[in-house]
C-alpha positions in Angstrom: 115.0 105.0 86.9 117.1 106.2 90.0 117.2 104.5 93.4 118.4 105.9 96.9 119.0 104.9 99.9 119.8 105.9 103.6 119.1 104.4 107.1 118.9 106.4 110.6 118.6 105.1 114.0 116.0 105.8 116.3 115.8 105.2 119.4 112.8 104.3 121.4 112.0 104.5 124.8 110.6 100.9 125.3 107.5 99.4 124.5 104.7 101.7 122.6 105.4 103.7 118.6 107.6 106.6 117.9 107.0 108.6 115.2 109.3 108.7 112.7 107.2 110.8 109.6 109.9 113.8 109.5 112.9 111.5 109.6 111.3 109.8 106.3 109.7 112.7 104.2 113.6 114.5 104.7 114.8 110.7 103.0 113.0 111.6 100.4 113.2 114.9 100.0 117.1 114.1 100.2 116.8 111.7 97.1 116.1 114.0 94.8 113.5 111.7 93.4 110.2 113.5 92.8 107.8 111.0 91.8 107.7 107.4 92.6 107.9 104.7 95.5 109.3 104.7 99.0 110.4 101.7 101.4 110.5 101.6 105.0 112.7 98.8 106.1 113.0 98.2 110.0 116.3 95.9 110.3 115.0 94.0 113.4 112.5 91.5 115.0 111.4 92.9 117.9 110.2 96.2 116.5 107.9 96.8 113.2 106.8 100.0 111.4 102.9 100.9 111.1 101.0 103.9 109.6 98.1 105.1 111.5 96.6 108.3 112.8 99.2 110.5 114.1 96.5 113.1 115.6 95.9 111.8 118.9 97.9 109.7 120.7 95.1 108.2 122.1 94.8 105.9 119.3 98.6 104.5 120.0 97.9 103.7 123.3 94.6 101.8 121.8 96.7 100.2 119.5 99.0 99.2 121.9 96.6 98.1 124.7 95.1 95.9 122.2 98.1 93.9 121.0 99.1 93.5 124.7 95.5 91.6 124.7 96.2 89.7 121.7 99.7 88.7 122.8 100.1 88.7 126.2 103.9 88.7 127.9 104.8 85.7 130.3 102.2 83.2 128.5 103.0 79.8 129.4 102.8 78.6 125.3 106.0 80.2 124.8 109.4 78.5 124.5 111.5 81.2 123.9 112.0 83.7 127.1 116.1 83.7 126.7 115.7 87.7 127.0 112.5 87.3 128.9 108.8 87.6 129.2 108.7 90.1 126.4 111.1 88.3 124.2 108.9 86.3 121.9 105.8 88.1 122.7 107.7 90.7 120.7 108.5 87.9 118.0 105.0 87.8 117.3 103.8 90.8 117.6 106.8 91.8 114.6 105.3 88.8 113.0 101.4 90.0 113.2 102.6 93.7 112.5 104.7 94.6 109.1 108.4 95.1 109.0 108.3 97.1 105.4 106.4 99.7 104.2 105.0 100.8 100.6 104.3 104.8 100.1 104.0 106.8 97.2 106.3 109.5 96.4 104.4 112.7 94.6 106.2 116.0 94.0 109.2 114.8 96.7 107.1 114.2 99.5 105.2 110.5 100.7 101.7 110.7 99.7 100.6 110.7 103.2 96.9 111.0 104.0 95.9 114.1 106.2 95.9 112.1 109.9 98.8 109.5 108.8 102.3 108.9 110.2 104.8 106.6 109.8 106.1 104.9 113.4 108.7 102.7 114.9 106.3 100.4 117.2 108.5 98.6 119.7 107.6 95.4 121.2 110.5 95.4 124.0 109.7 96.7 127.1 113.2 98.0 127.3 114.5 101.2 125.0 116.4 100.3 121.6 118.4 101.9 119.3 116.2 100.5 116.1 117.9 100.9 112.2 115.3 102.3 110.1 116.2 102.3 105.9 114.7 104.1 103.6 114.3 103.7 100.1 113.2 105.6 97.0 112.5 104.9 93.5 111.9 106.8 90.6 
Protein backbone atom coordinates (compact mmCIF):
# COMPACT_ATOMS: atom_id res chain seq x y z
CA UNK A 1 0.00 0.00 0.00
CA UNK A 2 1.49 3.49 -1.00
CA UNK A 3 0.28 6.91 0.35
CA UNK A 4 0.79 10.52 -1.03
CA UNK A 5 0.33 13.54 -0.21
CA UNK A 6 0.39 17.34 -1.28
CA UNK A 7 -1.54 20.61 -0.29
CA UNK A 8 -2.24 23.80 -2.59
CA UNK A 9 -3.72 27.07 -1.73
CA UNK A 10 -6.56 28.52 -3.18
CA UNK A 11 -7.69 31.49 -2.91
CA UNK A 12 -11.24 32.53 -2.80
CA UNK A 13 -12.91 35.59 -3.48
CA UNK A 14 -15.12 35.80 -0.30
CA UNK A 15 -18.19 34.22 0.52
CA UNK A 16 -19.79 31.52 -2.18
CA UNK A 17 -17.62 27.83 -3.61
CA UNK A 18 -14.66 27.66 -5.83
CA UNK A 19 -14.08 24.83 -7.69
CA UNK A 20 -11.24 23.12 -7.12
CA UNK A 21 -11.85 19.47 -9.32
CA UNK A 22 -8.71 20.11 -11.64
CA UNK A 23 -6.39 21.01 -8.75
CA UNK A 24 -7.46 17.52 -7.21
CA UNK A 25 -7.71 14.94 -10.18
CA UNK A 26 -3.81 16.48 -11.11
CA UNK A 27 -3.08 15.21 -6.99
CA UNK A 28 -3.90 12.28 -8.09
CA UNK A 29 -2.84 11.84 -11.19
CA UNK A 30 0.63 13.09 -9.61
CA UNK A 31 0.56 10.16 -7.01
CA UNK A 32 1.06 7.61 -9.26
CA UNK A 33 -1.54 5.65 -7.43
CA UNK A 34 -4.04 4.15 -9.81
CA UNK A 35 -6.65 2.58 -7.86
CA UNK A 36 -7.75 3.37 -4.39
CA UNK A 37 -8.97 6.34 -1.97
CA UNK A 38 -8.51 10.08 -2.00
CA UNK A 39 -8.85 12.74 0.98
CA UNK A 40 -9.68 16.21 0.72
CA UNK A 41 -8.59 17.93 3.89
CA UNK A 42 -9.51 21.77 4.18
CA UNK A 43 -6.92 23.07 7.05
CA UNK A 44 -9.41 25.77 8.39
CA UNK A 45 -12.81 26.63 10.16
CA UNK A 46 -14.29 29.08 8.32
CA UNK A 47 -14.24 27.32 4.96
CA UNK A 48 -15.38 23.55 4.15
CA UNK A 49 -15.24 21.40 0.95
CA UNK A 50 -18.59 19.96 -0.69
CA UNK A 51 -19.34 17.91 -3.88
CA UNK A 52 -22.26 18.91 -5.88
CA UNK A 53 -23.31 19.71 -9.45
CA UNK A 54 -20.66 21.59 -11.09
CA UNK A 55 -22.95 22.25 -14.33
CA UNK A 56 -24.74 25.22 -13.52
CA UNK A 57 -23.80 27.67 -11.18
CA UNK A 58 -27.14 28.20 -10.41
CA UNK A 59 -27.22 25.47 -7.99
CA UNK A 60 -24.16 27.30 -5.94
CA UNK A 61 -25.83 30.23 -5.61
CA UNK A 62 -28.99 27.96 -4.32
CA UNK A 63 -26.73 26.34 -2.08
CA UNK A 64 -25.53 29.36 -0.86
CA UNK A 65 -28.69 31.37 -0.47
CA UNK A 66 -30.01 28.68 1.48
CA UNK A 67 -27.32 28.33 4.21
CA UNK A 68 -27.46 32.24 4.51
CA UNK A 69 -31.25 31.26 5.56
CA UNK A 70 -30.23 28.61 7.82
CA UNK A 71 -27.44 30.64 9.46
CA UNK A 72 -28.01 34.06 9.18
CA UNK A 73 -24.88 36.76 9.87
CA UNK A 74 -25.37 39.36 12.75
CA UNK A 75 -27.88 36.98 14.82
CA UNK A 76 -28.12 38.17 18.25
CA UNK A 77 -27.57 34.24 19.72
CA UNK A 78 -24.04 34.52 18.86
CA UNK A 79 -21.17 35.24 21.29
CA UNK A 80 -18.40 35.15 19.12
CA UNK A 81 -18.18 38.33 16.53
CA UNK A 82 -14.30 39.04 17.44
CA UNK A 83 -13.84 39.11 13.40
CA UNK A 84 -17.45 40.15 12.99
CA UNK A 85 -20.86 39.40 11.93
CA UNK A 86 -19.66 36.61 9.63
CA UNK A 87 -17.23 35.23 12.10
CA UNK A 88 -19.19 32.41 13.76
CA UNK A 89 -21.90 32.25 11.29
CA UNK A 90 -18.96 30.84 9.38
CA UNK A 91 -18.16 28.48 12.48
CA UNK A 92 -21.26 26.93 11.94
CA UNK A 93 -21.78 26.80 8.70
CA UNK A 94 -17.95 24.72 8.68
CA UNK A 95 -19.58 22.78 11.38
CA UNK A 96 -23.06 21.84 9.38
CA UNK A 97 -20.94 21.43 6.09
CA UNK A 98 -17.85 18.73 6.01
CA UNK A 99 -14.19 19.64 6.30
CA UNK A 100 -12.95 16.16 4.65
CA UNK A 101 -13.77 14.35 1.79
CA UNK A 102 -13.85 10.50 0.72
CA UNK A 103 -13.50 9.68 -3.25
CA UNK A 104 -12.56 6.78 -4.98
CA UNK A 105 -9.58 6.59 -7.12
CA UNK A 106 -10.13 4.26 -10.44
CA UNK A 107 -7.56 4.12 -13.25
CA UNK A 108 -5.74 7.55 -11.64
CA UNK A 109 -8.57 9.72 -11.79
CA UNK A 110 -11.48 10.42 -8.67
CA UNK A 111 -14.47 8.51 -9.53
CA UNK A 112 -16.46 11.48 -10.04
CA UNK A 113 -20.03 11.26 -11.19
CA UNK A 114 -20.88 12.99 -14.65
CA UNK A 115 -22.25 16.59 -12.98
CA UNK A 116 -19.86 16.40 -9.80
CA UNK A 117 -17.12 18.75 -8.56
CA UNK A 118 -15.15 19.17 -5.77
CA UNK A 119 -15.30 23.01 -4.09
CA UNK A 120 -13.76 25.26 -1.54
CA UNK A 121 -17.11 26.84 -0.04
CA UNK A 122 -16.12 29.92 1.99
CA UNK A 123 -18.14 31.10 4.71
CA UNK A 124 -16.17 34.68 5.16
CA UNK A 125 -17.40 37.40 3.43
CA UNK A 126 -13.85 38.46 2.84
CA UNK A 127 -11.34 36.53 0.21
CA UNK A 128 -8.86 33.87 1.78
CA UNK A 129 -6.04 32.18 0.84
CA UNK A 130 -7.54 28.51 2.07
CA UNK A 131 -4.84 25.17 2.42
CA UNK A 132 -6.36 22.50 0.62
CA UNK A 133 -4.48 18.69 1.19
CA UNK A 134 -4.81 15.96 -0.62
CA UNK A 135 -4.40 12.56 -0.06
CA UNK A 136 -4.15 9.17 -1.89
CA UNK A 137 -4.08 5.68 -1.00
CA UNK A 138 -3.44 2.63 -2.78
Amino acid sequence: MTAKSTTFDVRTRGRGTTEITRQVQDAVRASGISDGLCTVFIHHTSASLIINENADPDVQRDLDAFLSRLVPDGDSIFVHTMEGPDDMPAHVRTALTQTSLSIPVTDARCALGTWQGVFVWEHRHRGHRRQVTVTVVG
